[in-house]
N, C-alpha and C positions, 0 to 999 in steps of 0.2 A: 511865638505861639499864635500869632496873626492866622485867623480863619473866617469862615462865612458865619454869618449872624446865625445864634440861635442852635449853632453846633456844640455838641457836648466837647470838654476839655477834660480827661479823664487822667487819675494819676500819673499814668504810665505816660500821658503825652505830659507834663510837670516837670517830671522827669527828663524828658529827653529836650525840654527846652533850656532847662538849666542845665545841664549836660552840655548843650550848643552854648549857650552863654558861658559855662565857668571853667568849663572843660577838665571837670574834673573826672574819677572814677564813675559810672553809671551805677553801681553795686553798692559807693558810700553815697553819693546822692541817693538813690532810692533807700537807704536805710535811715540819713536827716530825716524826708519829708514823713518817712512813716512813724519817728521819733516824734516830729513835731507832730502829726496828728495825732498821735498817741497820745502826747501830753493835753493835747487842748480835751481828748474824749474823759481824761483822768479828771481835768479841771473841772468839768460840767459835772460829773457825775459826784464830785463831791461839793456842789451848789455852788464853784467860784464863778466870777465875774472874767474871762477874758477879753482884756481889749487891748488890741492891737490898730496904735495912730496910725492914721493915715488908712489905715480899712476897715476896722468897726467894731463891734463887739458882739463877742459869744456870750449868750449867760442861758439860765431855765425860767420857766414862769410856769404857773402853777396853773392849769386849765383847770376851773372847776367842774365839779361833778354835776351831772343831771339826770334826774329821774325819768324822765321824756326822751330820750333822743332815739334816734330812728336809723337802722342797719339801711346806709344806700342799696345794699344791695338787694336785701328784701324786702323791705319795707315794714318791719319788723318792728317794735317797739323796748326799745332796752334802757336798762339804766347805766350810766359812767358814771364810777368812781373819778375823783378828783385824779390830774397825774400831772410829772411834769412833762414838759415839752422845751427841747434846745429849738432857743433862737438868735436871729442872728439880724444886728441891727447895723446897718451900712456908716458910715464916718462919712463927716463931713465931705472931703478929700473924693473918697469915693463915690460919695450921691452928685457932687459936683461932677465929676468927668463921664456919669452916665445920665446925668441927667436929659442930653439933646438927641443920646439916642434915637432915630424914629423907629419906631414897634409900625406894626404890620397896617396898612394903609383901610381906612375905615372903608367900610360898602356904600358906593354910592349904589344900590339900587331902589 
């Protein structure tokens, strides 16, 4: 699944890599991976912790509410209720193998 920096990797290509790696059915691979994200959208949704070593963990935090904040798009003034939000916090393992990444080269102008 080796591509250009910055390109999306969308299920269906998941799919066909592990496909190329396992060589198994396409139809029961595509039906694990939609299982396992199935399981991890159940996990969150009823406040567990997912963490999977060696790449990070899923869990919710609770964004609070504010009386002030402001519609980008109109500039509008509204209030947010508290809510949660899935996030998703990289592992050791994996902040190490992206960490020397280079991102896009600063402006010398």
């Amino acid at each position: 699944m080796a591509g250009k920096a910055g390109q999306k990797v969308t299920k269906a290509d998941i799919v066909d890599s592990v496909y190329e790696k396992a060589g198994m059915n396409r139809k029961e691979i595509r039906t694990v991976v939609d299982l396992f994200i199935n399981e991890i959208k159940d996990a969150l949704i009823e406040q567990q912790i997912i963490e999977l070593r060696g790449f990070g963990t899923f869990e919710v935090r609770v964004r609070k509410g504010r009386q002030k904040a402001r519609n980008p798009r109109t500039g509008e003034l509204v209030s947010v209720n508290s809510h949660g939000i899935a996030a998703f916090r990289p592992g050791r393992e994996l902040k190490q193998n992206v960490w020397n990444i280079d991102g896009p080269a600063p402006d010398e102008s």
